[in-house]
N, CA, C and O atoms as a MOPAC input file, in Angstrom:
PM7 MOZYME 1SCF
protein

 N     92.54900 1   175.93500 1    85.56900 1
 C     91.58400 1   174.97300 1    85.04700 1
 C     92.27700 1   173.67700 1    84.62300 1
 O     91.80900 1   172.55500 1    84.81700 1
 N     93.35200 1   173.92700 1    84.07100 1
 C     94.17400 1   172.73200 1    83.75900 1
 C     94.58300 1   171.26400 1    84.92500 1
 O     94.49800 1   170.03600 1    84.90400 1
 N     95.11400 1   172.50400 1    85.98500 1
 C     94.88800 1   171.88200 1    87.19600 1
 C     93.87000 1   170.85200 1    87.91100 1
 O     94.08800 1   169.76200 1    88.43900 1
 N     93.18800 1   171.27300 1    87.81100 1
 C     92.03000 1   170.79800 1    88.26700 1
 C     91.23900 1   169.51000 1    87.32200 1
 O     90.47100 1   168.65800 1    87.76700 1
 N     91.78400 1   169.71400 1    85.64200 1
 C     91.65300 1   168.34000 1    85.16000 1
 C     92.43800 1   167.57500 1    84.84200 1
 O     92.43600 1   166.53900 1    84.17600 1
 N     93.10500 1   168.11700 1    85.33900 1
 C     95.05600 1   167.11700 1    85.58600 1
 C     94.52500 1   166.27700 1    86.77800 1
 O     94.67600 1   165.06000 1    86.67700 1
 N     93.79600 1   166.86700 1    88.13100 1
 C     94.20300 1   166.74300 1    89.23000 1
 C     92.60400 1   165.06800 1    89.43600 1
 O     92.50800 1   164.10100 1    90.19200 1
 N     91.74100 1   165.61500 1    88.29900 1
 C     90.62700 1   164.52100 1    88.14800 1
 C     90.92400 1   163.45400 1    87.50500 1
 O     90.58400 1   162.35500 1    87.94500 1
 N     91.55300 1   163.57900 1    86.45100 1
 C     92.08200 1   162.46900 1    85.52800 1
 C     92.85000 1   161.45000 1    86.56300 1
 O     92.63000 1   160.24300 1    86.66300 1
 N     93.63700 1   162.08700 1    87.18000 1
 C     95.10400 1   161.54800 1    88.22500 1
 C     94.07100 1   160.57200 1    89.36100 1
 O     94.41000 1   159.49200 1    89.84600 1
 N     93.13300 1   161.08400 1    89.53700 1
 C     91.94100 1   160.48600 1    90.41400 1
 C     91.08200 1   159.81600 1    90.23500 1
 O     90.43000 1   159.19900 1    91.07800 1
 N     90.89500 1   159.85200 1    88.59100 1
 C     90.10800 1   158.91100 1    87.88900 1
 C     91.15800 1   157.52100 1    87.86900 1
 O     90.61500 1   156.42900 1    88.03700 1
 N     92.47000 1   157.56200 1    87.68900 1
 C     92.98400 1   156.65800 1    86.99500 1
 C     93.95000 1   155.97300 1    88.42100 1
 O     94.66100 1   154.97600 1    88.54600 1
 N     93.56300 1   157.00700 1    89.27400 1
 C     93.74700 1   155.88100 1    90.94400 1
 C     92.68300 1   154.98200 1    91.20500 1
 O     92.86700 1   153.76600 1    91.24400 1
 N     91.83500 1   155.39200 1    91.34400 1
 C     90.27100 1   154.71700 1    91.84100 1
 C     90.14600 1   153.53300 1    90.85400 1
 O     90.06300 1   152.36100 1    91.22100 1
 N     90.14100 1   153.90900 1    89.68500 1
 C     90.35000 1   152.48500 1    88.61300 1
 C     91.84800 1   151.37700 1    88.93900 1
 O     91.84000 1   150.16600 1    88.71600 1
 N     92.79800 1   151.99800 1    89.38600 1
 C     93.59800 1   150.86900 1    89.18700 1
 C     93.43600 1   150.49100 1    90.86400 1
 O     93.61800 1   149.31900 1    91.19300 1
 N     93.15100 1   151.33200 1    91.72400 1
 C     92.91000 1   150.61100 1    93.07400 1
 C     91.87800 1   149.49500 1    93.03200 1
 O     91.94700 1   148.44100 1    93.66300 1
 N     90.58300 1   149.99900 1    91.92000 1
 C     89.43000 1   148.90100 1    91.91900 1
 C     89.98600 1   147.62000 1    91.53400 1
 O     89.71400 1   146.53200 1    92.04300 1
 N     90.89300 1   147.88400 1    90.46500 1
 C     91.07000 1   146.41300 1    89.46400 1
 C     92.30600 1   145.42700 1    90.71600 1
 O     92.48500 1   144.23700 1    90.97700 1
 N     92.81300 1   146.53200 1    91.11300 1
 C     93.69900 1   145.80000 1    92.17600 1
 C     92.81800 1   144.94300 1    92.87100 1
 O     92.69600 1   143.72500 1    92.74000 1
 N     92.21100 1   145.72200 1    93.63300 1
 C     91.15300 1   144.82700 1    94.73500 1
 C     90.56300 1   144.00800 1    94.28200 1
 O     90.35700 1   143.13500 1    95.12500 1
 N     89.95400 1   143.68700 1    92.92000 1
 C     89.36200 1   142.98700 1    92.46500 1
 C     90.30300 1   141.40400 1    92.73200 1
 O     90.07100 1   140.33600 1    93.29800 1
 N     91.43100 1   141.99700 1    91.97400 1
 C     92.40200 1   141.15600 1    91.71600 1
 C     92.39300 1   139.98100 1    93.33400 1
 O     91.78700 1   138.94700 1    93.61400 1
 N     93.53900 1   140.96500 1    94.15600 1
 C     93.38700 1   140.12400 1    95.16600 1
 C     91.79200 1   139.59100 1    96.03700 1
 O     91.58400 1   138.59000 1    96.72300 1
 N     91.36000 1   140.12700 1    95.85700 1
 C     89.72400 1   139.60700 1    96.40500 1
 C     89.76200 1   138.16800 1    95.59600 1
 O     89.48200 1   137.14400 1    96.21900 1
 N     90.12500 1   138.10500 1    94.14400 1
 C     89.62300 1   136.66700 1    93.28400 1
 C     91.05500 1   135.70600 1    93.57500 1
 O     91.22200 1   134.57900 1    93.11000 1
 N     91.88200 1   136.33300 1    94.32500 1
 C     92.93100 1   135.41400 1    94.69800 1
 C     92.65800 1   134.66600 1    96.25000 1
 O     93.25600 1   133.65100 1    96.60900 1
 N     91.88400 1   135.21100 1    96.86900 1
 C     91.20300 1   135.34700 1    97.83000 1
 C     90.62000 1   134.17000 1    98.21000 1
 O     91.03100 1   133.27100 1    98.94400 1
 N     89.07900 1   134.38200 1    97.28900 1
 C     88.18800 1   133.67000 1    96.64400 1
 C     88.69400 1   132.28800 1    96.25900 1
 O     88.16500 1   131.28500 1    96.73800 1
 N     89.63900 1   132.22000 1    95.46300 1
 C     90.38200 1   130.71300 1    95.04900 1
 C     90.84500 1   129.91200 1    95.86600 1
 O     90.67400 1   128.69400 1    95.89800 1
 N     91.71300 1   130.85000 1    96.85800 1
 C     92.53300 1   130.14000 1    98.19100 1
 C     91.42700 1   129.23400 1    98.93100 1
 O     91.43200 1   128.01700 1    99.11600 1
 N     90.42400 1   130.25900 1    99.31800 1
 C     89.02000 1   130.02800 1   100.15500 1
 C     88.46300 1   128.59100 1    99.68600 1
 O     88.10900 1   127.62600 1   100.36400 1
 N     88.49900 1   128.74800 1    98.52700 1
 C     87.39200 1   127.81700 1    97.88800 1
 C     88.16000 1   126.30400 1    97.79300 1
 O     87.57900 1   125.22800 1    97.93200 1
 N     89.90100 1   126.52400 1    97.46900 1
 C     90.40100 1   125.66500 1    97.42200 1
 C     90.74200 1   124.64600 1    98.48500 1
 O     91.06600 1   123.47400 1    98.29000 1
 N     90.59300 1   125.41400 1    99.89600 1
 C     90.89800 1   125.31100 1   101.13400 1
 C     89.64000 1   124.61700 1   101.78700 1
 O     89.61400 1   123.97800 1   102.83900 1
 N     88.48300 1   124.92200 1   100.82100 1
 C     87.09400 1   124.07300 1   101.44300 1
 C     86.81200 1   122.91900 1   101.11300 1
 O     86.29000 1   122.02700 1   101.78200 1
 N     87.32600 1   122.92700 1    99.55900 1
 C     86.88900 1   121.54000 1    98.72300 1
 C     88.22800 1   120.37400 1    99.40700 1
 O     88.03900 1   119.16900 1    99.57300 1
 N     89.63900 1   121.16500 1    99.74100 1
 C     90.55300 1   120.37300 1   100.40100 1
 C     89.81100 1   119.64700 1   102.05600 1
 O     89.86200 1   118.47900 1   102.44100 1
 N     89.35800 1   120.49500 1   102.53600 1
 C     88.95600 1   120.15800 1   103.68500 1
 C     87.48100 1   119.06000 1   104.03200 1
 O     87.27800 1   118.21800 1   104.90700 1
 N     86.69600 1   119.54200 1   102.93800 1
 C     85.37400 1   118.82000 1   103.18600 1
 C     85.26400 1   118.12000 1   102.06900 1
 O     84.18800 1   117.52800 1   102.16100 1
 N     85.81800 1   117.83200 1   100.97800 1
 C     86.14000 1   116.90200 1   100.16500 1
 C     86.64200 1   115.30000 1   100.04000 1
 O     86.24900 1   114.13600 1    99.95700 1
 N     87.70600 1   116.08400 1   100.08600 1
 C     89.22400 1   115.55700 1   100.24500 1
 C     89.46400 1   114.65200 1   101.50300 1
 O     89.53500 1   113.43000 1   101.63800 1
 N     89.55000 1   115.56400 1   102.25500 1
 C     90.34600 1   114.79300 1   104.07400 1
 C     89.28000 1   113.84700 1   103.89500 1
 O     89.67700 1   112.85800 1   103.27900 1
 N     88.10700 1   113.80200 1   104.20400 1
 C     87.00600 1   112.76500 1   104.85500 1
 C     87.47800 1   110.89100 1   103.91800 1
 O     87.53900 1   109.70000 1   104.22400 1
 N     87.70400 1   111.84900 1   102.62700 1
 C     87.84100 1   110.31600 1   101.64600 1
 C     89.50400 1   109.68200 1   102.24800 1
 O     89.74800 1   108.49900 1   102.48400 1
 N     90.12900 1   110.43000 1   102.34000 1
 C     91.88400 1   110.62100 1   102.87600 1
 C     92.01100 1   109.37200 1   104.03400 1
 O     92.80900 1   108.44200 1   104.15400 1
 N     90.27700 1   110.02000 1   105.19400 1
 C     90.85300 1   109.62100 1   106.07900 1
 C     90.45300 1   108.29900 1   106.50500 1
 O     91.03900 1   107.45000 1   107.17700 1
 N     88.82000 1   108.33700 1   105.71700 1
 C     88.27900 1   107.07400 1   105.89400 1
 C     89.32200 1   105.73400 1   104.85300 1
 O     89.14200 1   104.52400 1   104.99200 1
 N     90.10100 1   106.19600 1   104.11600 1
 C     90.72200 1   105.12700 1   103.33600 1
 C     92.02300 1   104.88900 1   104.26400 1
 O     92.52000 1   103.77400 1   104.42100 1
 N     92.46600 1   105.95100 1   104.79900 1
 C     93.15200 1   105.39800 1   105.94200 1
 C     92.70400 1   104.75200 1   107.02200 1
 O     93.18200 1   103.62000 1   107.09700 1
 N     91.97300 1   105.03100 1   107.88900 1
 C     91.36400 1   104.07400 1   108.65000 1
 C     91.10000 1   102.29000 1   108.19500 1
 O     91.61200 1   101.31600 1   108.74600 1
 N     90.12800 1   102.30200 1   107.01200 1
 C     90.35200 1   101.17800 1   106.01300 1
 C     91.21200 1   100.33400 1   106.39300 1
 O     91.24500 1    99.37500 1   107.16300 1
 N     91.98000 1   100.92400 1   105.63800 1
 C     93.71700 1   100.31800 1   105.50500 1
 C     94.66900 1   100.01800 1   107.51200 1
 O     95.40200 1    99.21200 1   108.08600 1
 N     94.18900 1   100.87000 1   107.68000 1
 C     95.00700 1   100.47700 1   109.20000 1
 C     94.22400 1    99.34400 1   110.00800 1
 O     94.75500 1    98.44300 1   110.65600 1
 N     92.50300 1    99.62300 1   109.80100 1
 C     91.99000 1    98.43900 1   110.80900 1
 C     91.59400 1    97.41700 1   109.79400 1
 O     91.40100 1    96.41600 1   110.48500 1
 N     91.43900 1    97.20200 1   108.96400 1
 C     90.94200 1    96.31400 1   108.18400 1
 C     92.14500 1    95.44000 1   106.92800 1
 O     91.73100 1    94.53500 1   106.20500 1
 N     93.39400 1    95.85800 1   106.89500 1
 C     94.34900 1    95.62400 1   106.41600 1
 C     95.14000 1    94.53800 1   107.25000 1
 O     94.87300 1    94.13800 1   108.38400 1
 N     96.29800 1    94.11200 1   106.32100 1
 C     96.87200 1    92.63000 1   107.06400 1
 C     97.64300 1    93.05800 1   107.86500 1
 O     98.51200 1    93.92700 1   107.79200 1
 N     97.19900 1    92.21900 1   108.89500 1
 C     98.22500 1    92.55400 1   110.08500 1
 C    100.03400 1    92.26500 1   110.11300 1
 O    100.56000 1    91.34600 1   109.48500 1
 N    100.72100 1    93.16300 1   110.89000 1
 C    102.03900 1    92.92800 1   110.54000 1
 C    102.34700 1    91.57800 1   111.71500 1
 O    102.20000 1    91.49500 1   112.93500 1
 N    102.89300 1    90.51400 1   110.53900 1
 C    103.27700 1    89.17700 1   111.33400 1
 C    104.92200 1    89.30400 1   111.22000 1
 O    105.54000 1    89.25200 1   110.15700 1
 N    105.74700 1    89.55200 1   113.07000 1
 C    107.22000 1    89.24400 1   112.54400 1
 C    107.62200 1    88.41800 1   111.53200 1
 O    106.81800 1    87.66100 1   110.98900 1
 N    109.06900 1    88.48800 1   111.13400 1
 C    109.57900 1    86.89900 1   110.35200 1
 C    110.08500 1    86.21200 1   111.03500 1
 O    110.40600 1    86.47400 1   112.19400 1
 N    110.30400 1    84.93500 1   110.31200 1
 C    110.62100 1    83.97200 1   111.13300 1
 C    112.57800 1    83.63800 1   110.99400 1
 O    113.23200 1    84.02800 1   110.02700 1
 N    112.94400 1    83.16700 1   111.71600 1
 C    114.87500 1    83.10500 1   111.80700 1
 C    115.00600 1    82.46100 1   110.00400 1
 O    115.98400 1    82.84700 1   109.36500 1
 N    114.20300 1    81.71100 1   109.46000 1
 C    114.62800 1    81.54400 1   108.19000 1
 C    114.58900 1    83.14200 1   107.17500 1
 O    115.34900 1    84.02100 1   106.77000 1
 N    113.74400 1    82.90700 1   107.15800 1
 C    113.37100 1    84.47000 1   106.70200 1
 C    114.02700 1    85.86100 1   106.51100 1
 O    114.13000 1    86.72200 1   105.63700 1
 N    114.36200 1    85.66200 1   107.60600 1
 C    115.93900 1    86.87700 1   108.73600 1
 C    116.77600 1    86.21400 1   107.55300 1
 O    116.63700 1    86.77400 1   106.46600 1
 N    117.26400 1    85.57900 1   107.57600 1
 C    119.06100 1    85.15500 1   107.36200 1
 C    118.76600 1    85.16300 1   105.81900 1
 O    119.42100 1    86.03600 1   105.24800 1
 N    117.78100 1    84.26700 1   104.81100 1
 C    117.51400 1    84.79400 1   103.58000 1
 C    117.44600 1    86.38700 1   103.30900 1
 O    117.86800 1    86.74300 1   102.20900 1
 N    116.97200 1    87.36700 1   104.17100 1
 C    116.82900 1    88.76400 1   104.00100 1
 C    118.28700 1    88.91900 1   104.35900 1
 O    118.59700 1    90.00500 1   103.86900 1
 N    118.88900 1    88.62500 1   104.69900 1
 C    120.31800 1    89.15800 1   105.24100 1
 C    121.28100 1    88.79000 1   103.87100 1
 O    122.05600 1    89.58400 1   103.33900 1
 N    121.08300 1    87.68000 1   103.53400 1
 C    122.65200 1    86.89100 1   102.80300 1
 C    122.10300 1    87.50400 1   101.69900 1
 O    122.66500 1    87.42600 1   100.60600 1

């Protein structure tokens, strides 16, 4: 008889720490997921339209001129 509530307890106290486990990684899960959506459909669109912005609507790169050069040099 002992056995047998040795052998339930031992089974009670798997099933509980397997649950809390799973729980666990499931809400690590959950975070990655969630973090990975708000990065993606958030984030990038503002990222990319401010890049765009900036590349077509920003000052264009004008070489320098030989004065310019030799002041940057000396």
């Amino acid at each position: 008889m002992s056995s047998l509530l040795t052998f339930l307890v031992v089974g009670l106290v798997a099933v509980l720490v397997a649950g809390v486990a799973l729980s666990v990684i499931g809400a690590v899960f959950g975070l990655a997921i969630g973090l990975a959506g708000l990065l993606l459909f958030k984030v990038a669109p503002i990222i990319l339209i401010g890049y765009l912005v900036v590349r077509f609507l920003g000052p264009k790169r004008r070489s320098l001129s030989e004065a310019d050069r030799k002041w940057l040099e000396s």
